[in-house]
Structures are given as structure tokens and as C-alpha cells.
N, C-alpha and C positions, 0 to 999 in steps of 0.2 A: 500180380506177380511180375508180369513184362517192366511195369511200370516202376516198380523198387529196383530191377538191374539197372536199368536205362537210367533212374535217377544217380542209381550208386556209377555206373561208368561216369556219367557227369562230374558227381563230386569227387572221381578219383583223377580225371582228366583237369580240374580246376587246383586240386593239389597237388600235382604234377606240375602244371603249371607256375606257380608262387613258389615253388620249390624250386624251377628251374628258373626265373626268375631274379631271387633271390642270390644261386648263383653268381648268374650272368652280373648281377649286381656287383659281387663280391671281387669278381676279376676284371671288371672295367674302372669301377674305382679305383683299383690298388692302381692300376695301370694310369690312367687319367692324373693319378697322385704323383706320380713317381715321375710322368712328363712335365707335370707342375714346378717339383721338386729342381729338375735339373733340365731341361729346357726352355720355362716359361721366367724371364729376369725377375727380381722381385720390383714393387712397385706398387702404384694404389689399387690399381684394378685389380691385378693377383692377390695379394697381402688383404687389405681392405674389402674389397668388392666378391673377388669369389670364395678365398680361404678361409678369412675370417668373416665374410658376410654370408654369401651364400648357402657355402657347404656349412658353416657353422650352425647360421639360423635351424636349416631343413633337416641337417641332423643331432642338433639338441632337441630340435619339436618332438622329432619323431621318439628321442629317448623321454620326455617328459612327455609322450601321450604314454610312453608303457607304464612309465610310473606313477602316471595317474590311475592306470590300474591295477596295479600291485596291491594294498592295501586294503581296498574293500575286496578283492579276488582272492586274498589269501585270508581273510577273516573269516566270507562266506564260505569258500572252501573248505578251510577246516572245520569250521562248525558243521557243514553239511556231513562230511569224511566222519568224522567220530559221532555226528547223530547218525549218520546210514548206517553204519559197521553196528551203533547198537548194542549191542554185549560190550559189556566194560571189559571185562577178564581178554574178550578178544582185542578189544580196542589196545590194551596193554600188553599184548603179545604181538599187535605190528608196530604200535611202539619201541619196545625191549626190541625186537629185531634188526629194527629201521637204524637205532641210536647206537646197537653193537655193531651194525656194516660199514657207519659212518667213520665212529672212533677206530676203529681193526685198520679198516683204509687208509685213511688220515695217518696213523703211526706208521704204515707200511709205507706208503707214500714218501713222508718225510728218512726213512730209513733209506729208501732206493738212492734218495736224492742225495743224501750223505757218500752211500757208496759210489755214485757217478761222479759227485765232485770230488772225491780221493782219487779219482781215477784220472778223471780227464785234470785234476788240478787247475783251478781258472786263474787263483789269482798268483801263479806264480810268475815272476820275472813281470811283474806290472808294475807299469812308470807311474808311484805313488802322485807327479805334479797333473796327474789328469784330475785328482780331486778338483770340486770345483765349488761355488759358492751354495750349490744343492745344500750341502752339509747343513749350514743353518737353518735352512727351511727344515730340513729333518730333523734337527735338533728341536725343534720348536713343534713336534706331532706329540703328544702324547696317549700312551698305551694304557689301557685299562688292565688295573690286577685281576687276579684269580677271584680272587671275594667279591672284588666289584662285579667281575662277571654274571656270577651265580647267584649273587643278588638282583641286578638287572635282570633275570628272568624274571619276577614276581612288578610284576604293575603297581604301583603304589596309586595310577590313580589311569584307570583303562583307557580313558579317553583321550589323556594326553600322549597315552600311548599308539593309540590310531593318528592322532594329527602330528607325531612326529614320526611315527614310520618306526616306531621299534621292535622289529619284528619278532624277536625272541618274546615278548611280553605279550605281543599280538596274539600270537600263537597258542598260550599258555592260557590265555584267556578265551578264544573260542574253544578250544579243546575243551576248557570246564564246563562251559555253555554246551556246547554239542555232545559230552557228558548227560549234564541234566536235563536237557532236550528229551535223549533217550530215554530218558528214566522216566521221565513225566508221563508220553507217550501221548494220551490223544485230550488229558488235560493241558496241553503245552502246542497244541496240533496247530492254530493258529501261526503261533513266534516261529514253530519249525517250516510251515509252507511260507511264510516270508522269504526267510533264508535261503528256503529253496530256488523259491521263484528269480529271489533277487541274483542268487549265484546265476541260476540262466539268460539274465540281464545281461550280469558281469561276462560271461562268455559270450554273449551276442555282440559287446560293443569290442571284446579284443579282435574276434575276426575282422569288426572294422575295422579295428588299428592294424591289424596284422597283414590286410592290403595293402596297406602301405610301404610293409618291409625292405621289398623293392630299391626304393627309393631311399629312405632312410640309412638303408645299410649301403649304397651307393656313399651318400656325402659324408657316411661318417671314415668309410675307408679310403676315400680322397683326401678329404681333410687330413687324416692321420698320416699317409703317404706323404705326401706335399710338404708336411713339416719335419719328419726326418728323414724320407728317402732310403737312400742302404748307408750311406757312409757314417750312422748314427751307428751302425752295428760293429763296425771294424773295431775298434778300442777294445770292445768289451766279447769279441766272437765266441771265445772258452768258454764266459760264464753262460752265454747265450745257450752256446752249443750242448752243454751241462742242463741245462734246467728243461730243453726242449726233449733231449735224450730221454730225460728221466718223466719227461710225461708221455711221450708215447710208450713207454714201457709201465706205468700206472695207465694208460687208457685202451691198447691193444693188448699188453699180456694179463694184468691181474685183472682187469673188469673184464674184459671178454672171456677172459678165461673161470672166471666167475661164473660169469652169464652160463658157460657154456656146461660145466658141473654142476649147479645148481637148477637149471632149467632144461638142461638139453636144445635150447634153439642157436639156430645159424649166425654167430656171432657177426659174419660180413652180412648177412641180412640184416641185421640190428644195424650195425651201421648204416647202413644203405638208406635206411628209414629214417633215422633218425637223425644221417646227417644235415639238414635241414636247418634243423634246431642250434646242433654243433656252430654252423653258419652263420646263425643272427648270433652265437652268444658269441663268437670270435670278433664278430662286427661291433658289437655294444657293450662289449665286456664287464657283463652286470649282472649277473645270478637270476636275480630276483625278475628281471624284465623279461626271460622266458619262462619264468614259471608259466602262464596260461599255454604256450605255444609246446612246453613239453607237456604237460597233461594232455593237450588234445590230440598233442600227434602219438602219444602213447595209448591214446583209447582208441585212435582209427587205424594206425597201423600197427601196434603190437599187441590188442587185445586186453590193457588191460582197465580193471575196469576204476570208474573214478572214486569210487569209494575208499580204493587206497588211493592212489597219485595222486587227490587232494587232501590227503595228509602227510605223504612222505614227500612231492616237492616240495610244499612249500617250506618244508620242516630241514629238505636237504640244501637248498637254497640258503638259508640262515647258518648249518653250524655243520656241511659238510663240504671241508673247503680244501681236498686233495693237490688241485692246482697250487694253491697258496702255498700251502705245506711243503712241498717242493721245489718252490721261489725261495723259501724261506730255508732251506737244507742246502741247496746247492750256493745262496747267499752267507751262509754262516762260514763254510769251508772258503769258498772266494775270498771275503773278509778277514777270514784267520789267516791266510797265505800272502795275503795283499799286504798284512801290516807284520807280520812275521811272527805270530802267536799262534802257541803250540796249544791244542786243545787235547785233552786225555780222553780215555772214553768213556769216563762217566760225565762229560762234558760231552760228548753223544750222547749221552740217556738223555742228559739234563733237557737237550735240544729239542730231543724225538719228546718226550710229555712235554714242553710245553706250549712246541707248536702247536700239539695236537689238542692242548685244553682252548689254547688263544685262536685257535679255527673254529670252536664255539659261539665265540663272541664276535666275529668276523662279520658283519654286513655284506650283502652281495653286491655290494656297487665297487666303481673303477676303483684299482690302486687303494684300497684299503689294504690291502698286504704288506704295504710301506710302514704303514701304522705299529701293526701287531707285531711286524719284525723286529721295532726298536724292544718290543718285551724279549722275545727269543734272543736275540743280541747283548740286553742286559744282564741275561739269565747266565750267562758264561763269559760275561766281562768284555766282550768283543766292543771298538770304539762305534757311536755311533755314526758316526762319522762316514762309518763304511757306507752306508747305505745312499749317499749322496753320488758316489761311486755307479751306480746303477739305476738311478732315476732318469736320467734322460733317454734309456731303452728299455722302463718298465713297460711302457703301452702296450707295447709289442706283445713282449710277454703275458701282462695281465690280460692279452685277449685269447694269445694259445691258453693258459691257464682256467680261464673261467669255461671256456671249452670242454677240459678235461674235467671240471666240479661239475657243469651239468651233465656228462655223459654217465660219471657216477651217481647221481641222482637219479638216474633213468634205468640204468643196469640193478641198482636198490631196490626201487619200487619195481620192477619188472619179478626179481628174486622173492624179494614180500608178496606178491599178487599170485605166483606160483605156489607160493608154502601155503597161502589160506585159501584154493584154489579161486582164484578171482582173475583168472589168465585165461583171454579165450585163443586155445594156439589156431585156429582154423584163420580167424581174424589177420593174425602173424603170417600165417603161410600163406595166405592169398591175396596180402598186402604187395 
């Protein structure tokens, strides 16, 4: 018994650790960035050797070891998730819950965002000659329709679905499997301890990767520093100001105050825990590359167990995209102001559905929001042109943003784990 505290103070002092860490990470880079940025002249060694060689190299690696494991992590996961849970009818009630917290947020989200940018007005009295030659590049993205969408959920052929990463398909396909897993039971007991075994591979080799965070979220927040500094922010500060407002009030007032009605726990203790996580996704701003890192730090510090979080991250990762939703509301009103068109308000509705269908189909990786906006854009005639207008300060944003998507993926499954009692709160409290 001595010997289980003494190891658990260990493991709670080592995650203490990588948490602070981590951190320290997060404000020496920016810092190191922003000397780069405006006190280091440009040049081969700056330019060349550390921005684009160094910080570049050590932090793509480190984003392409997560997303090396993304894919077998969230296959195995969800297969293991809907064979553990077992009962189909339950499996379809954290389902139906998971998918109705996603879509409710998502449209609230996108509605907040509307109201903040009517309010603060971003794009008024903007000097239309800042457009810049972005427009083309953004002309040149193409958005996927509604039908396309919801047809890409069905695999037309699984496997090329695992080797490209599509994770809507991924998803629909282990969930059948870890389905009929359960159903088989212990004619099937073999293929199910595979999976088993194999998902506890998959978690052994992220905490390797996941040593590394340190570092990795170091050169990616230099790098990003370095190249635009603060004077990237001034042109566009409104819309900035706008979209930042409106997710701290989706990630402090509606999820915690979520959390806080539907569980009863310490909404600044969730945070506290979990900011962490918040931290690499701000650094990497990529959904999907914290999934292993929210599952784990939601079963050590918030008790809840993995048989849902590896069904509702990786499922919230793919099509629950609050962040975006709110890039894309506080961008539509900017856009309308910036070119002098009047929007009604059922060109509001029009916006709020179809951000919220096109955060579905949304991939968890950078600056996909660019993409999907030109649909939301289209959908009410707005030029797209607009959107060239705030490409060279999306970074920024799309890293507060994916921030706030995995915060509500965590607040989610936290809510789901409490409703099928799968929440251990002692876990939480003595976290």
C-alpha cells in the first residue's frame, strides 16, 4: 500500500513536471520569437539556419510524430470505446448525447460570435487597399458541399481511408467493428484483445512522443513569433479583438458553466487540470494531435474513464469545431462591413446552420477554417475575396481557437461520463 502512494506521488510529481515544462516552453518561445522578429536583422542564419531550418525542422517533427499517431490511436480507441461500453442501446445514448452537445455548442458558439461582431463592428471604416494578393490563394481552396459531407462519412473502401487520414470514415468504421466485437463476445475474444493490447502500444509510444512536448511546442511558438511579431496584429486588431472575446465567453462562460450544472465540479479546477492540454493545442493548433494527451489527462486528472473519452475525443476532434465556428461568425460580419453589404437576418440563420453543418466535415488540422469559410461565405453571397483580408493573422487565431474545440471536447465527455456514471469525482478532487 506504501508502495502505490510513493509510486502515485512519483507519477503526479513527473506530471507536474511536463506540465510545467511545457509551460515554460510556451513563454520562452513566444519570447525568443518576438526578439527574433524585431531585434535579430534578417539574414541567412536567421531566415535560413534557425527559422526556417531549425525551429522549422524540430517543430514539424515533433507535429508529424503526433500525427503519426493519430490514426492507429483513434481506430484503436474507438474500437476498444464501443467494444468496452458493450450494450449497443448504451453505446447510442453516449452517442445521441455526445453529437447533440457538439451541434447545440457549435450553433451557440457561432451565434455569440455574430452578436460580438455587431457589437464591436470589425470591419468598419477598413482601408479596403490592405487586401492583398492572399485573395487568390483563397480563391483557389475549395469547400465541400452538404451531400459531399455526409456522404464522406461512409468509407467506400476502409483502408484507404486509414492511409489517408479521413477521419470521419475512420471513425464510422471502428465504431461498426467495436459494435460487432461486442456482439460476438468471446467468439471474437481474440481480434478484441488485439485491439486491446494494440491501443496500449498506442498509449505507450504517445507518452514517448509526449516527452518531447517541451521542446516541440518551444520551436513551433518561436517560429510562429519570429514571422509575425505583434505589428501583423494592428490592421486587423477589431476583428482580432472580436473573435478572441467571443471564445473566451464560449470557453469560460457556456462550457464551464456547463460543466458546472451538469456535473457540479470546480470549473477553475478543470481548468487548472486541464490546462495543459489547452497549451500544446494553442502551440500546434491541431485538434486531432491532442487527442491521446486529452484522454490521458482526462483519466488521471478528472476521473473519467476511457471507455467513453475514447469515443467522444476522438469523435469531438473531427466534427466539434466551436473555435472555427466563431472565426467563421465574427469573419462573415467583418466581411460584410469591410465591403459594405447589408446582411438580413435570416442571412443570420442562413450562417449559424451552415457553419454548424460545415464544422462536421472540418479536419482537426491548421487553418482548415479558411477552407470551410469560403462555404459559409458563399451561402450569403459575401465576396470571397474577404477572406484573404485575414490570412496573414489566422495563425494566431487558429491556435486560440483549437484551444477552445479541445476544451469543449473535454467539458463533453466529462458531461457524458457523469450521465452514464463513468466519472470518478474523488480522482478529480484529489487531482
Amino acid at each position: 500500500m506504501e508502495n502505490k502512494k510513493t509510486n502515485h506521488k512519483k507519477n503526479m510529481k513527473k506530471k507536474k513536471g511536463l506540465t510545467t515544462r511545457i509551460f515554460i516552453a510556451l513563454i520562452v518561445g513566444a519570447l525568443l520569437g518576438v526578439i527574433l522578429h524585431y531585434l535579430v536583422p534578417s539574414g541567412y542564419v536567421k531566415d535560413k539556419i534557425v527559422v526556417d531550418g531549425i525551429l522549422y525542422v524540430v517543430g514539424q517533427g515533433f507535429i508529424r510524430l503526433m500525427k503519426m499517431l493519430v490514426v492507429p490511436l483513434v481506430f484503436c480507441s474507438i474500437v476498444c470505446g464501443s467494444m468496452s461500453i458493450g450494450d449497443t442501446k448504451k453505446l447510442g445514448t453516449v452517442g445521441v448525447r455526445t453529437l447533440v452537445f457538439y451541434l447545440a455548442t457549435t450553433a451557440l458558439a457561432i451565434t455569440i460570435a455574430l452578436t460580438v461582431g455587431n457589437i464591436i463592428n470589425p470591419g468598419v471604416g477598413l482601408d479596403m487597399s490592405a487586401v492583398e494578393s492572399n485573395a487568390a490563394e483563397v480563391s483557389a481552396m475549395e469547400a465541400t458541399s452538404l451531400t459531399d459531407t455526409l456522404l464522406n462519412i461512409i468509407p467506400d473502401n476502409p483502408l484507404g481511408s486509414l492511409a489517408q487520414g479521413n477521419m470521419l470514415q475512420i471513425i464510422l468504421f471502428a465504431l461498426i467493428i467495436g459494435v460487432i466485437l461486442a456482439k460476438l463476445g468471446e467468439r471474437a475474444e481474440t481480434v478484441g484483445n488485439f485491439f486491446s493490447q494494440f491501443n496500449d502500444i498506442m498509449m505507450e509510444m504517445t507518452m514517448m512522443v509526449m516527452s518531447l512536448a517541451p521542446i516541440g511546442v518551444f520551436c513551433l511558438i518561436s517560429r510562429t513569433f519570429a514571422g509575425i511579431g505583434f505589428t501583423a496584429f494592428l490592421p486587423l486588431a477589431k476583428y482580432m479583438i472580436g473573435v478572441l472575446i467571443a471564445l473566451c465567453i464560449q470557453c469560460f462562460v457556456v462550457y464551464l458553466g456547463l460543466l458546472k450544472i451538469f456535473t457540479g465540479l470546480n470549473p477553475v479546477k478543470f481548468i487548472r487540470n486541464f490546462f495543459p492540454v489547452m497549451a500544446f493545442a494553442f502551440s500546434t493548433a491541431t485538434s486531432n494531435a491532442t487527442i491521446p494527451m486529452s484522454i490521458d489527462t482526462l483519466a488521471k486528472k478528472m476521473g473519467v474513464s476511457k471507455k467513453i473519452s475514447s469515443f467522444t475525443i476522438p469523435l469531438g476532434a473531427t466534427i466539434n469545431m466551436d473555435g472555427t465556428a466563431i472565426m467563421q461568425g465574427v469573419a462573415v460580419v467583418f466581411a460584410a462591413q469591410a465591403f459594405g453589404i447589408h446582411l438580413t437576418p435570416m442571412d443570420y440563420v442562413t450562417v449559424i446552420g451552415t457553419a454548424t453543418l460545415a464544422s462536421i466535415g472540418t479536419a482537426g488540422v491548421p487553418s482548415v477554417g479558411l477552407v470551410t469559410l469560403t462555404m459559409v461565405f458563399n451561402s450569403v453571397g459575401l465576396p470571397v475575396e474577404a477572406i484573404g483580408l485575414i490570412m496573414g493573422i489566422d495563425r494566431i487565431l487558429d491556435m486560440s481557437r483549437t484551444a477552445v474545440n479541445i476544451t469543449g471536447d473535454a467539458v463533453c465527455t466529462t458531461i457524458v461520463a457523469h450521465q452514464n456514471k463513468a466519472l470518478k469525482r474523488e480522482v478529480f478532487e484529489g487531482s
